[in-house]
KEDREN-822256 format. One record per residue (C-alpha): chain; z, y, x. Coordinates in Angstrom, 2 decimals. Each point is the difference from the previous one (the first is absolute). Layout:
KEDREN-822256
+-------+---------+---------+---------+
: vexti :      c3 :      c2 :      c1 :
+-------+---------+---------+---------+
:     A :       Z :       Y :       X :
...
+-------+---------+---------+---------+
END
This chain:
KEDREN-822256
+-------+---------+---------+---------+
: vexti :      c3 :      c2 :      c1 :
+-------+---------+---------+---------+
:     A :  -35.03 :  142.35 :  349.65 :
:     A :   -0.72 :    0.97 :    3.35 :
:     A :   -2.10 :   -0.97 :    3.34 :
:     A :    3.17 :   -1.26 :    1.68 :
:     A :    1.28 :   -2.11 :   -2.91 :
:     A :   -3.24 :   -1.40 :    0.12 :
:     A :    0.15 :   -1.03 :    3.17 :
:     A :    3.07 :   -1.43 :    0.26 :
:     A :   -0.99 :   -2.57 :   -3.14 :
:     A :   -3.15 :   -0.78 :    1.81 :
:     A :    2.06 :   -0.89 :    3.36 :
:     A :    2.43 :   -1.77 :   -2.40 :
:     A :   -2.61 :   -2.09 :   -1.69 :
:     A :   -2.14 :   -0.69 :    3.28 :
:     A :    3.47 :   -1.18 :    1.35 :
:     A :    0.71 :   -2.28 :   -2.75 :
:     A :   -3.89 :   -1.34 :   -0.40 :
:     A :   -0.38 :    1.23 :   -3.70 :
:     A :   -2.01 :    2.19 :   -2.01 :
:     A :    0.60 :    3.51 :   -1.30 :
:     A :   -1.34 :    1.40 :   -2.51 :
:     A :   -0.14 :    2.55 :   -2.89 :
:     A :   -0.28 :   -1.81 :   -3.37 :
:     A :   -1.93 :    3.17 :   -1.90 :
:     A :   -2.01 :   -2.68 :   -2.27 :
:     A :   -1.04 :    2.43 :   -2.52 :
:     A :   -3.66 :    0.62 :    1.51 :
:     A :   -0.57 :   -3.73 :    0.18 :
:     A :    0.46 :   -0.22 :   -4.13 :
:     A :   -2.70 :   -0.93 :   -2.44 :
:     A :    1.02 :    3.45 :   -1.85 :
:     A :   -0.56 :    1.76 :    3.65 :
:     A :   -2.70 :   -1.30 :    0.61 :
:     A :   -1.72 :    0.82 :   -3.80 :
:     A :    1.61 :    3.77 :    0.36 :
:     A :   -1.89 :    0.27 :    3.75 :
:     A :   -3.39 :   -1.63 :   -0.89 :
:     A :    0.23 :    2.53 :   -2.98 :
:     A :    0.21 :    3.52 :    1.39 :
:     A :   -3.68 :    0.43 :    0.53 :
:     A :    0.02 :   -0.36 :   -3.79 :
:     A :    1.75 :    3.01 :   -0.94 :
:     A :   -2.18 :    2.49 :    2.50 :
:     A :    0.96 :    1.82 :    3.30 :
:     A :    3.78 :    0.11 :   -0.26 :
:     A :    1.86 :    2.92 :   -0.74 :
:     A :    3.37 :   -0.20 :   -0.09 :
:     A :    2.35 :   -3.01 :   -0.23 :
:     A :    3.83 :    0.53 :   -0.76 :
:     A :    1.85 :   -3.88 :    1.49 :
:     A :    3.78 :    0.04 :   -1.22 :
:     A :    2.57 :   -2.42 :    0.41 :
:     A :    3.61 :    1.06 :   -1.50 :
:     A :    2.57 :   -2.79 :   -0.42 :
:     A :    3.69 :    1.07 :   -0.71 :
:     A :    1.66 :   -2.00 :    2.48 :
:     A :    2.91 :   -2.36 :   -1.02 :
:     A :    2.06 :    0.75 :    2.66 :
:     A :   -0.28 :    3.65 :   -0.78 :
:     A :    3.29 :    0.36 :   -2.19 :
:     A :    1.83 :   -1.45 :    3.24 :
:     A :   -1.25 :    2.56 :    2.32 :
:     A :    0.79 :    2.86 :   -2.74 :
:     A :    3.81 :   -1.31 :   -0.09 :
:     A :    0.29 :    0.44 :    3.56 :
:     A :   -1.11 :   -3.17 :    1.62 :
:     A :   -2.98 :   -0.66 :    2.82 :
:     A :   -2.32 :   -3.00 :   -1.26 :
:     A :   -2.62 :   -0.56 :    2.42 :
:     A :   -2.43 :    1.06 :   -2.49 :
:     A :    1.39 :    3.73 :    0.62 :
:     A :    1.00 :   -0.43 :    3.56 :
:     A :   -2.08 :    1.83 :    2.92 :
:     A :    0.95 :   -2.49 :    2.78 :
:     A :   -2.27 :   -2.60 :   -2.19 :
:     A :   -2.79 :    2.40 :   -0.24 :
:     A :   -0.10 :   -0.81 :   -3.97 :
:     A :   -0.70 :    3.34 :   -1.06 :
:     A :   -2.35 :    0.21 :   -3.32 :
:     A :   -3.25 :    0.32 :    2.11 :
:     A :    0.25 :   -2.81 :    2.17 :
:     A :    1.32 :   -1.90 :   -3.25 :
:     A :   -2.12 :    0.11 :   -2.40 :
:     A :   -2.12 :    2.58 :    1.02 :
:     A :   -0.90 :   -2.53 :    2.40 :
:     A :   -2.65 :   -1.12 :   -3.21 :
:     A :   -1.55 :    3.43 :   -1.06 :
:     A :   -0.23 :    0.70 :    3.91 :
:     A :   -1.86 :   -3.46 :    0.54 :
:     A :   -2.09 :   -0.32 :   -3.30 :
:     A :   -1.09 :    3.57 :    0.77 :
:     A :   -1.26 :   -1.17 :    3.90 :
:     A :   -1.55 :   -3.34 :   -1.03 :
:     A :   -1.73 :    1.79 :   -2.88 :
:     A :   -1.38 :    3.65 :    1.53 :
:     A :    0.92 :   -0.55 :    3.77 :
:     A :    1.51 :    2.20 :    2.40 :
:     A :    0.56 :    3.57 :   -1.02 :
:     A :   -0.90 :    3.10 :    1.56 :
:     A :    3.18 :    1.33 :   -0.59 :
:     A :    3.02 :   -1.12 :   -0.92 :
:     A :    3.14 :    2.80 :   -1.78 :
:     A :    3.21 :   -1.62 :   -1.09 :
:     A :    3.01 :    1.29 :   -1.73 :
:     A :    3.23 :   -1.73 :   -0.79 :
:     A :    3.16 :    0.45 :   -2.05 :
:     A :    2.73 :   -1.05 :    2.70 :
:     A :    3.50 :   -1.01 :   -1.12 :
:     A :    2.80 :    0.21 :    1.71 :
:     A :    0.02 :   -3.24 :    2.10 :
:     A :   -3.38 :    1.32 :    1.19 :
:     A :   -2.50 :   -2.28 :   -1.47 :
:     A :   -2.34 :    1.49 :   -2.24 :
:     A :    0.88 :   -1.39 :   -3.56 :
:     A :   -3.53 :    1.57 :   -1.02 :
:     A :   -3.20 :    1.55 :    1.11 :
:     A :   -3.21 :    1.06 :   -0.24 :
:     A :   -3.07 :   -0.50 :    2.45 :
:     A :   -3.28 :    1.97 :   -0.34 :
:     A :   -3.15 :   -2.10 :    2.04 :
:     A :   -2.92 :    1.85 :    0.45 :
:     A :   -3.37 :   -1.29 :    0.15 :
:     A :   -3.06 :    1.71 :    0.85 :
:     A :   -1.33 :    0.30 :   -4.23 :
:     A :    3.61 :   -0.98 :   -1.36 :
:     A :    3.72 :   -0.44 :    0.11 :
:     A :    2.27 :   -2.14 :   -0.80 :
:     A :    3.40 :    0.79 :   -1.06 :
:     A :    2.71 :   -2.78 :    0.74 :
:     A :    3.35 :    0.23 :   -2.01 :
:     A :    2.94 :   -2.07 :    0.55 :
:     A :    3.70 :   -0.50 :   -0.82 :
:     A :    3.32 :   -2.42 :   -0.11 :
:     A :    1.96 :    2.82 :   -2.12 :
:     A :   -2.52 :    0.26 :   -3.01 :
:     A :   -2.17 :   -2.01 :   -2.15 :
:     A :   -3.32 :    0.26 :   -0.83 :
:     A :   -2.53 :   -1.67 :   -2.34 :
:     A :   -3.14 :    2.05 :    1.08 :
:     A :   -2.63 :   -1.91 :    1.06 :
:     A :   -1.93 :    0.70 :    2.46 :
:     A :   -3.39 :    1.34 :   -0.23 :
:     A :   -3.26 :    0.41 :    2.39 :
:     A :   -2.15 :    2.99 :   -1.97 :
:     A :   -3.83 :    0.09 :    0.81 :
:     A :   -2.63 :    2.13 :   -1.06 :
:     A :   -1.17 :   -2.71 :   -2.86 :
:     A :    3.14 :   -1.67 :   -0.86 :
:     A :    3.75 :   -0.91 :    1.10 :
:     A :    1.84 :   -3.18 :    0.82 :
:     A :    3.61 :   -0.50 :   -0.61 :
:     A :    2.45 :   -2.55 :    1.59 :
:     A :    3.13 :   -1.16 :   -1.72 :
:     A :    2.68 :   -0.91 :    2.70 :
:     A :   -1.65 :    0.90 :    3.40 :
:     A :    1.65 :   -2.57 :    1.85 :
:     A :   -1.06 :   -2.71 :   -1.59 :
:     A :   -3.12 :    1.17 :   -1.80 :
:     A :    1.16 :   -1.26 :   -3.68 :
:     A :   -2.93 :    1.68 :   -2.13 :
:     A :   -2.69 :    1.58 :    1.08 :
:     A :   -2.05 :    2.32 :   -2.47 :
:     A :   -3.36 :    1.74 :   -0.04 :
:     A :   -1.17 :    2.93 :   -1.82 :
:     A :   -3.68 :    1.34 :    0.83 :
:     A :   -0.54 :    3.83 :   -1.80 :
:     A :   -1.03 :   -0.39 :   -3.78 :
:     A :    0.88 :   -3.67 :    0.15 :
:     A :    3.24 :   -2.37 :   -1.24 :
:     A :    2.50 :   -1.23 :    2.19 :
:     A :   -0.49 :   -3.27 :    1.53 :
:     A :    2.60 :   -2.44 :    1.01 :
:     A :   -1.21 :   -1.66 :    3.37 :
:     A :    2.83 :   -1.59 :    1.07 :
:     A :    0.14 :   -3.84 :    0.98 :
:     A :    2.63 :   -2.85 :    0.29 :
:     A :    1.65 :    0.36 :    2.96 :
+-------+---------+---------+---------+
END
């Protein structure tokens, strides 16, 4: 969540001889990997629109008055570092670093954001990042290119991945995982 939290697990694992880690496997799926190899397909890029919005389970708790970790600020669980965590990531592996970065979030009153939205701007393109643990959404989401579009079912884990060029059908390219 932060440079000193970081830290402090690095001197924690370096003390204790292990490994840390961030387990973001999504980029090193077969689906990934077709939906990056594709993107020269469908032209310069445009736009692309990454959402991830997953009511949260432990939602209803934190509505009746209790503080699940999930909605607590002292675990730094807040929607963006949750599962915006993926759109954030998928957009970086796929496009890079931005030149700019704006973010908005909807905070509730334990502080974390429950929901947000994150604008990255490229030098041709943006891409807009939406996120939330107090909605649901079944958008997909969708890279837009002068010739064509591909869509993404389930960001995280890259469940079906789509292709339609301009004047063309849509074309399921998605693999076992």
């Amino acid at each position: 969540a932060n440079v000193a939290l970081a830290k402090q697990m690095f001197a924690v694992a370096e003390e204790n001889q292990v490994l840390l880690y961030e387990a973001f496997m999504s980029m090193h799926t077969p689906n990934f990997k077709i939906l990056k190899a594709q993107l020269e397909s469908i032209g310069p890029i445009s736009k692309a629109f990454i959402s991830y919005c997953q009511y949260s389970s432990r939602y209803p708790k934190y509505l009746a008055g209790e503080n699940p970790n999930t909605f607590n600020p002292a675990f730094a669980n807040g929607s963006i570092m949750d599962i915006g965590f993926y759109c954030l990531s998928t957009a970086i592996a796929l496009f890079g670093e931005p030149n700019t970065v704006k973010a908005q979030a909807q905070l509730l009153a334990s502080g974390v954001d429950g929901s947000g939205s994150v604008i990255l701007n490229y030098q041709d393109f943006e891409v807009v990042l939406q996120h939330s643990k107090t909605s649901d959404s079944a958008l997909p989401s969708e890279i837009q290119g002068e010739n064509g579009i591909l869509q993404v079912e389930m960001i995280s884990i890259g469940q079906k991945v789509t292709k339609k060029l301009r004047g063309q059908a849509w074309e399921d390219l998605t693999v076992e995982q």
